[in-house]
N, C-alpha and C positions, 0 to 999 in steps of 0.2 A: 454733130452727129447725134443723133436721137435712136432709141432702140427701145422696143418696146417685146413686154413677152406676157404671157400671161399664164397664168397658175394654172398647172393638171388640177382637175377635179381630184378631190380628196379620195384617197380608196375605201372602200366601203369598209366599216370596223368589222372584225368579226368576235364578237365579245363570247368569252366561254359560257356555258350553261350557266346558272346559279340552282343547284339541287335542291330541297330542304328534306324531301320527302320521295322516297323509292318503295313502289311496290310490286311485288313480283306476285302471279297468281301463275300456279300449277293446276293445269286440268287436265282430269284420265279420264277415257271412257267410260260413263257408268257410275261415278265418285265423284263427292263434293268438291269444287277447286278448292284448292289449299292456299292461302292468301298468308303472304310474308311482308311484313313493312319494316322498311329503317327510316328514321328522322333523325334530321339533325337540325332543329330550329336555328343553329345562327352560323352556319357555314362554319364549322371548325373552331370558332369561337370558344366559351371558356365553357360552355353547357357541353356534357355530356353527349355523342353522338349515341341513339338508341336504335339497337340492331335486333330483329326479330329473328328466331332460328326457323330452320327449314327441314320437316320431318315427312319423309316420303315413304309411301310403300317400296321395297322389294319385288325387282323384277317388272316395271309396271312403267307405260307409255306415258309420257305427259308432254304438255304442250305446255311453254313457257313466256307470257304474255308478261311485258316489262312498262311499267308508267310511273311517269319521271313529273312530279310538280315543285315550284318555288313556292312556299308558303309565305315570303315577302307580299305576294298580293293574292286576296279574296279571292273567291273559288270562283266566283263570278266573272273574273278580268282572265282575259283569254292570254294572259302573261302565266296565270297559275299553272296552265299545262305546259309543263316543257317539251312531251310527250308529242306534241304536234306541232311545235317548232321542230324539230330533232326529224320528226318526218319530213315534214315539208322540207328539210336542208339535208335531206337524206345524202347527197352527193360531197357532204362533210364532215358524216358523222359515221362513227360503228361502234357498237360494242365487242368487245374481247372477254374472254372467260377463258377461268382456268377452276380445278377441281383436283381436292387428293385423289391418287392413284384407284383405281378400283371403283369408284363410286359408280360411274355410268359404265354401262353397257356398251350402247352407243349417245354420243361419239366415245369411239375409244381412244385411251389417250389421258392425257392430264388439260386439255385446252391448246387456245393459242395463245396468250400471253407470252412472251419472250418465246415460244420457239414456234412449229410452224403446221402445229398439232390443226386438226378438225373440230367444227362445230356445225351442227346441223342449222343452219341458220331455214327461217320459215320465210321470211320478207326482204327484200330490198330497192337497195335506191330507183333513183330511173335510169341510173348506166346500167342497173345489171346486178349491181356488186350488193356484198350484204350488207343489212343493216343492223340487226340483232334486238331489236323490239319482240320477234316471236321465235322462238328456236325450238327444237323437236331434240326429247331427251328420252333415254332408256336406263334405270336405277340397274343395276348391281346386285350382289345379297345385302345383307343387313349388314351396318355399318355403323357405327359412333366416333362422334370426336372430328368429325372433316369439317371439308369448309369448299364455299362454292363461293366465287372473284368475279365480279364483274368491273369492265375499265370502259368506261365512254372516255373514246379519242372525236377530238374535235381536230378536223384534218383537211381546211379549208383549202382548196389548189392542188391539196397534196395527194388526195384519198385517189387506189386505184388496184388494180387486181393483186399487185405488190407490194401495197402498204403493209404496214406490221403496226401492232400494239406500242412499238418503239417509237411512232412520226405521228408528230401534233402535239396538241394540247391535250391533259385529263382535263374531262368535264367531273367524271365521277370514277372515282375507284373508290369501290365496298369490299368486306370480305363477310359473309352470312355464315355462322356455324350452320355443319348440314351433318343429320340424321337419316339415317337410310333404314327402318324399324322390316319386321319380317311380314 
């Protein structure tokens, strides 16, 4: 007797992001965008991760534009941006945020991280769902000493009106001290 079978094609990898470099730019109406960088040259490694702080007006509309690169390769290899992988795989990826109490206006709230708070999200996937590359924020009064969380969940098969910050993989969790000035 003879039997023969043959191998399923391998499932396609879905490897998590590699970050090095996060830059968030805040734009209001009428005002300079305000550009915030964190780096972290060797992924958690034994170098310092370096976190830029984030100091906004009081009371004031901004628009939250999020770009994501690996510094492992040249700005030139379309591997640099992660930013548009992340899009283009929009249907497995989102960002989450959380925020001390008070800071925004709108959303109000502390975020969604662990609980099931709102975020204005600006973009998403092609199902629908958000993506949180551009979000719509409203500051508060004047504030010191907070802190604003970003989590990219990489949530291949899983991602869907019901997911939570709790299902997938971290691609990226940051924490930016945040300033809210008058």
């Amino acid at each position: 007797m003879f039997t023969s079978g043959c191998d399923k094609d391998p499932e396609p990898e879905n490897v998590p992001e590699e970050i090095t470099r996060v830059v968030l730019v805040f734009t209001a109406p009428g005002a300079a965008p305000i550009e915030v960088v964190a780096n972290d040259p060797d992924l958690g490694g034994p170098q310092s991760m370096e976190i830029g702080a984030i100091h906004l007006s009081a009371e004031t509309n901004y628009t939250l534009t999020i770009s994501l690169y690996n510094g492992y390769y040249s700005a030139t290899d379309p591997a640099y941006n992660v930013t548009t992988e992340v899009q283009e795989e929009g249907a497995e990826h989102q960002l989450f945020f959380s925020w001390s109490a008070g800071v925004f206006s709108s959303p109000a709230g502390s975020g969604n991280i662990g609980t099931s708070g709102t975020v204005n999200y600006a973009d998403e996937d092609e199902n629908g769902l958000p993506l949180g590359l551009v979000t719509n924020w409203t500051t508060g009064g004047a504030a010191t000493g907070k802190e604003l969380r970003l989590l990219l969940k990489h949530q291949p098969g899983i991602k869907s009106a019901t997911t939570t910050s709790a299902d997938g993989e971290s691609d990226l969790d940051i924490t930016f001290p945040l300033t809210i000035g008058e």
